[in-house]
VEXFI-622698 format. One record per residue (C-alpha): residue in three letters; x, y, z. Coordinates in steps of 0.2 Angstrom, whole numbers, plus 5000, padded with zeros to 4 digits. Layout:
BEGIN
ALAXYZ
...
This chain:
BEGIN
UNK573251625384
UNK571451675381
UNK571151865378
UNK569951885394
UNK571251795404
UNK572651915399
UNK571352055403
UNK571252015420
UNK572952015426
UNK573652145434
UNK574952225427
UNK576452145438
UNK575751965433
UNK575652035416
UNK577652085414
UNK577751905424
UNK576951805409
UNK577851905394
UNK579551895404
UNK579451685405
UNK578451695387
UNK576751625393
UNK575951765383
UNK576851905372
UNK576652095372
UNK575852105355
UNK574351985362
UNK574052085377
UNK574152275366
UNK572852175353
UNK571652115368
UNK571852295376
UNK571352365357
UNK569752265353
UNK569152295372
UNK569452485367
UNK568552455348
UNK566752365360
UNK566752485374
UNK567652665369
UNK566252715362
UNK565052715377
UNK566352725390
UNK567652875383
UNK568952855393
UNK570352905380
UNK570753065372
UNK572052985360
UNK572952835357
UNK573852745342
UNK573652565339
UNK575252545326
UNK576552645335
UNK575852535352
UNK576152365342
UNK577552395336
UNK578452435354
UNK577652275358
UNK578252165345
UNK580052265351
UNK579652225365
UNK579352025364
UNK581152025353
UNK581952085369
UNK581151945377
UNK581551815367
UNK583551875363
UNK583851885382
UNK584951785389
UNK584451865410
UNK582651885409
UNK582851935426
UNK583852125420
UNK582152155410
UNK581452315413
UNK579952295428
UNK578652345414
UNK579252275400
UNK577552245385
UNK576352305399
UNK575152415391
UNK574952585401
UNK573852735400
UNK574352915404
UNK573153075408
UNK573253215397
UNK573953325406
UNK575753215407
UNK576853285393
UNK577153135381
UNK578453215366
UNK577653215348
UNK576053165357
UNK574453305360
UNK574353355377
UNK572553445377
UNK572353435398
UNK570453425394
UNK570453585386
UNK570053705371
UNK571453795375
UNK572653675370
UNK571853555360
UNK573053555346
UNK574653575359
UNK576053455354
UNK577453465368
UNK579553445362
UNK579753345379
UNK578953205389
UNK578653225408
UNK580053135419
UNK578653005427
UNK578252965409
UNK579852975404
UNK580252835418
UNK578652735416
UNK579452715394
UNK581152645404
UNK580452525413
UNK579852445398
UNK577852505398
UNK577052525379
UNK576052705384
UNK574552675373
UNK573652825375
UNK573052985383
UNK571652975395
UNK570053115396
UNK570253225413
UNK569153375419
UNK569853525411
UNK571753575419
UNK571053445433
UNK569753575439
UNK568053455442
UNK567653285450
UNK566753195437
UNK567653205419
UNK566053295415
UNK567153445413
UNK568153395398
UNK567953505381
UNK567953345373
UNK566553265381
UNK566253155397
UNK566953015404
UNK565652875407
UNK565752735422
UNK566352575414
UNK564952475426
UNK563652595424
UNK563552715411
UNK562152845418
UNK563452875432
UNK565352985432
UNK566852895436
UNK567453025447
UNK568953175443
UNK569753225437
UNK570853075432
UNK569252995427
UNK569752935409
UNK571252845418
UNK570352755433
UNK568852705419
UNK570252645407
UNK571052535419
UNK569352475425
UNK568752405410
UNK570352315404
UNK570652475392
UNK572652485401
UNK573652355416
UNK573752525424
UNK573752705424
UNK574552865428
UNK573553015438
UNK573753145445
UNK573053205462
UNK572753385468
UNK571353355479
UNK570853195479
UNK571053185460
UNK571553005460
UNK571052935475
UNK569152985472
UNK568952905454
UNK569952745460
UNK568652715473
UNK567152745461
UNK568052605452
UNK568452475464
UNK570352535460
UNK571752545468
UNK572552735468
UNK574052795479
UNK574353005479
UNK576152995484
UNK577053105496
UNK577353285490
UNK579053315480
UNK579453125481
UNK578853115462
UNK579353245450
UNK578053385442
UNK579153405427
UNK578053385412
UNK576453395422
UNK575353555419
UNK575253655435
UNK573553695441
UNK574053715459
UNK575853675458
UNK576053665480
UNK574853515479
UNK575053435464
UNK575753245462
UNK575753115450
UNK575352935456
UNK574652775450
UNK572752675448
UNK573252515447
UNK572052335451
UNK573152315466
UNK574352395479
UNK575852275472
UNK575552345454
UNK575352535463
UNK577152485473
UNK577852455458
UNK577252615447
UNK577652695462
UNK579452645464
UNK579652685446
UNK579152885445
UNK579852925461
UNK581552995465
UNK582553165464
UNK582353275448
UNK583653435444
UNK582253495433
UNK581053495448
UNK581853585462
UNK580253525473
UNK580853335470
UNK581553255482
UNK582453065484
UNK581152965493
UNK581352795498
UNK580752635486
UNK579352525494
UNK579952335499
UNK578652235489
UNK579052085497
UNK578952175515
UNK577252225509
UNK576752035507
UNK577352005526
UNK576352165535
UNK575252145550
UNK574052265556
UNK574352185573
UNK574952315587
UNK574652455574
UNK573752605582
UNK572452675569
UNK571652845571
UNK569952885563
UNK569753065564
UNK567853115568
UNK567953255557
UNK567953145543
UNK566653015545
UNK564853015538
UNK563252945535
UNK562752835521
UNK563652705511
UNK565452765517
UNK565152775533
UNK564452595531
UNK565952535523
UNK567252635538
UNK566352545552
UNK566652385544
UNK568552445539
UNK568652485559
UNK568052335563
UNK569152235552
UNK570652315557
UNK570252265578
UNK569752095570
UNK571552085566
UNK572352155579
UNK572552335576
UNK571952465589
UNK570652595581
UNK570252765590
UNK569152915585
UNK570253045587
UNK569853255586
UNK570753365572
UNK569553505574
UNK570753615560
UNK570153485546
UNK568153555548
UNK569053705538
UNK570153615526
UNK568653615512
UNK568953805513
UNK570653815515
UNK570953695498
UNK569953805487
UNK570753975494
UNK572453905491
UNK571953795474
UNK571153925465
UNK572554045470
UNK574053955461
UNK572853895448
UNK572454085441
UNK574154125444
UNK574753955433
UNK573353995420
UNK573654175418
UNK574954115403
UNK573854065393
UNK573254215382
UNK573254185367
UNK575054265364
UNK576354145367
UNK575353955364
UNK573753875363
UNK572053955356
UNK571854125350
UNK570554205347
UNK570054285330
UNK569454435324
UNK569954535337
UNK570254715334
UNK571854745348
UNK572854645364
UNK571554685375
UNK570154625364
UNK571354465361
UNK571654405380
UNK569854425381
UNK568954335369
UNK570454205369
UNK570054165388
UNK568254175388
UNK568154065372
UNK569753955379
UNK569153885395
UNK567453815402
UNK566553865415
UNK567253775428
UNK568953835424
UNK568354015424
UNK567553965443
UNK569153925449
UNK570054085440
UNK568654205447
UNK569254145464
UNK570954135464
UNK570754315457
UNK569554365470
UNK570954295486
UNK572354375479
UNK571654565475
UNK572354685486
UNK570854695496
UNK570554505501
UNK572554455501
UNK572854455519
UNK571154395526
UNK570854265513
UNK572554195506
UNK573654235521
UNK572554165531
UNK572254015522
UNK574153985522
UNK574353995540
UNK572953855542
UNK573653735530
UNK575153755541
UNK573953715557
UNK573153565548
UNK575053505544
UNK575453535563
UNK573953435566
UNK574553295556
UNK576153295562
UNK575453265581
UNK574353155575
UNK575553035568
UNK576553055584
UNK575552935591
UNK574652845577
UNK575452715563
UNK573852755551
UNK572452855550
UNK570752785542
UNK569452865533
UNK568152875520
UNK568852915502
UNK566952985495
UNK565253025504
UNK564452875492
UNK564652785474
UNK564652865458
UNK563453015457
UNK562553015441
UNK563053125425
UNK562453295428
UNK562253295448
UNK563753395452
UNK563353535441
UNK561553565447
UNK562653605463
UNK564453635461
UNK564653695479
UNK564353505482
UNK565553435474
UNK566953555482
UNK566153485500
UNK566153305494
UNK568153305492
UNK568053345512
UNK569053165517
UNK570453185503
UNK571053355502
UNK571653375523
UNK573153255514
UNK573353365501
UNK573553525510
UNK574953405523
UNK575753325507
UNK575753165515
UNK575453005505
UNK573652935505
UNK573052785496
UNK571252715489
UNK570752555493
UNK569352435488
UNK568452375503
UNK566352365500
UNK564952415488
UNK563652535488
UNK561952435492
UNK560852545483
UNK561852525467
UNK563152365468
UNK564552505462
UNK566252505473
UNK566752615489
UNK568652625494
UNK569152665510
UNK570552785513
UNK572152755521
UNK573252895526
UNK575252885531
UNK576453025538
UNK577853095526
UNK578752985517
UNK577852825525
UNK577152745509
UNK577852575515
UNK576752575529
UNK574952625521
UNK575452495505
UNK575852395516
UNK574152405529
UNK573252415511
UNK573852245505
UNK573452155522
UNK571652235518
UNK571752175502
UNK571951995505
UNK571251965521
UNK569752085518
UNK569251945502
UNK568652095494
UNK569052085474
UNK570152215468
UNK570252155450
UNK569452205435
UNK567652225439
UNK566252165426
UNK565152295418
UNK565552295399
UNK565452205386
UNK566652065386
């Protein structure tokens, strides 16, 4: 099979092909390598990765093939090449989460969702670039430099999985892990014309993954389709002893996926949620799609999520200077020189450790939690992420889905969001409300930007636990909508 033509499968058909021997895993790691070689350099979507130790799990790989006598008890991912973001413990692999801090961090373990992913048969080719301990939405805020947009280089691929979302993009991995805090996965998945699910809270495990706010945090897949993010899905999930958060969440039917019908659903858009511009473009026309079909689409009023902006940075930068406070210089990670006593030591090790954005978030999580701003700031921040969960919780009493905008727009360009940073907490106003319930939310491709041809996804949002139903509704968007969810064009080939 031609190297382009391997490039453009996803990573289901991929497994597919290399399980009945049309291609081997060794050509598609050495098609994923020269794209990497041409487009690397302008795109940097990778923070590491090793080319010998990947083909030689592939040729592995292809011997298990070939000696098998039950293709069919193959591991699910078995040759596919997969990326992982940096701040995934992979063991004997640097795990720098985008910082200075712990750019020369080797971890003794691997995360469990990594640790399931290399069962299942995937060749982990990599670590990708993030914003720094998954504080930014652009991948601007790396220590080791920006993440470009495959398809257009003057613009960010979003954050903070940025590097994983680009990677897969442009035929640098089959798919990717993420992981979502506030909108971490699904935003840089719609920048991309990608597919990215933020699973129910506690259904995959942390273990492994660097806290930044460790109520909200989830690992989850970008994928080039809702079969491939079912299937990465059903991989990581599950119980976990080392993560007394987990819990055992049911596995998505693909083949009940193939069979869903929007008809007789009842969809609610809340108002709160919609806008102007490109988006708002793209959710009329998801609206309309959906009565097209069948489905019933109501506005609906959830005044609560006019806060959840506020609320998510209060409660965020809490648990993320509370997580970050280990880091000190004493015990691992970067240490500052020349320091004359312990005192000196924390404080030229912080302030030369972590970049600015980091030290935002640190100085406000600090700020919430002092004795004089505990109970008007944080208290109360706690008691409205419990209203905006009640909120749900009626809302999905009558409702099978709710619809919404993933972004304001496309890709901003590099350098936008730190002219105003304040911006770029208000633009994550549609994907953190899900974040704060815990409930799974997904990324869908479904229109393009007219002034810049980039992609817009459209955001689909399920109740606890109810990850059938939105993968499900997503793959009847996907191929009714006849929108292309594949690997877009915009590098070289």
């Amino acid at each position: 099979m031609e190297k382009e033509k391997i490039l453009n499968l996803t990573a289901l058909e991929l497994a597919k092909a290399i399980r009945e021997q049309k291609v081997t895993s060794e050509e598609a790691v050495t098609a994923v390598f020269e794209k990497i070689d041409k487009n690397e350099c302008n795109v940097h979507a990778y923070l590491s990765f090793w080319r010998e130790e990947a083909l030689d799990l592939a040729r592995k790989c292809d011997e298990m093939v070939s000696e098998s006598q039950d293709i069919s008890a193959l591991p699910p991912l078995l040759g596919v090449p997969v990326a992982v973001k940096d701040n995934l413990l992979l063991c004997g692999k640097k795990t720098t989460c985008g910082s200075k801090m712990l750019e020369e961090y080797i971890p003794p373990f691997s995360a469990t969702c990594v640790e399931k992913l290399q069962k299942a048969g995937a060749v982990i080719i990599g670590k990708t670039n993030m914003d720094e301990f998954g504080m930014g939405a652009s991948t601007e805020h790396s220590y080791f430099g920006a993440t470009r947009h495959p398809m257009d280089p003057q613009r960010v691929p979003g954050g903070s999985s940025g590097g994983s979302s680009a990677a897969v993009a442009y035929g640098a991995a089959f798919a990717s892990l993420g992981t979502d805090t506030g909108g971490s996965i699904r935003q840089p998945a719609s920048f991309s014309g990608l597919v990215g699910l933020r699973p129910t809270y506690g259904s995959v495990s942390r273990h492994g993954l660097v806290a930044f706010a460790s109520s909200m945090d989830v690992c989850g897949p970008i994928t080039r389709g809702t079969a491939d993010a079912a299937a990465l899905f059903n991989i990581v999930n599950g119980r976990d002893p080392k993560d007394q958060t987990s819990i055992s969440a049911p596995k998505v039917d693909i083949s009940e996926m193939e069979n869903y019908s929007v008809k007789g659903k009842l969809i609610g858009v809340p108002k709160q949620l919609q806008n102007e511009g490109s988006s708002g473009k793209v959710l009329r026309e998801a609206m309309a799609f959906f009565t097209e079909n069948g489905a019933t689409v109501e506005e609906i009023d959830m005044p609560v999520l006019d806060f959840s902006v506020a609320i998510y940075y209060i409660l965020s930068s809490a648990e993320a200077s509370a997580n970050l406070s280990r880091y000190d210089g004493i015990r691992y990670g970067y240490r500052a020189s020349d320091v004359a006593d312990v005192s000196e030591l924390y404080t030229k090790t912080r302030s030369e450790g972590f970049g600015k954005e980091v030290k935002r978030r640190i100085l406000l999580g600090n700020y919430v939690l002092s004795s004089e701003h505990f109970n008007d700031c944080f208290r109360q921040a706690e008691r409205a992420r419990d209203m905006v969960k009640e909120a749900f919780s009626d809302a999905f009493s009558k409702y099978d889905l709710l619809l919404s905008p993933v972004a304001p727009g496309a890709a901003p360009l590099l350098g936008e969001i730190d002219k105003d940073p304040l911006s770029s907490y208000i633009a994550d106003l549609c994907t953190v409300p899900a974040s704060l319930a815990g409930i799974p939310a997904i990324s869908v491709p479904f229109g393009k930007d007219e002034e810049t041809g980039l992609p817009v996804g459209i955001q689909l949002m399920g109740p606890a636990f109810g990850e059938q139903e939105i993968l499900g509704a997503s793959r009847f968007l996907e191929k009714r909508s006849g929108f292309y969810t594949g690997k877009e064009k915009g590098v070289e080939a």
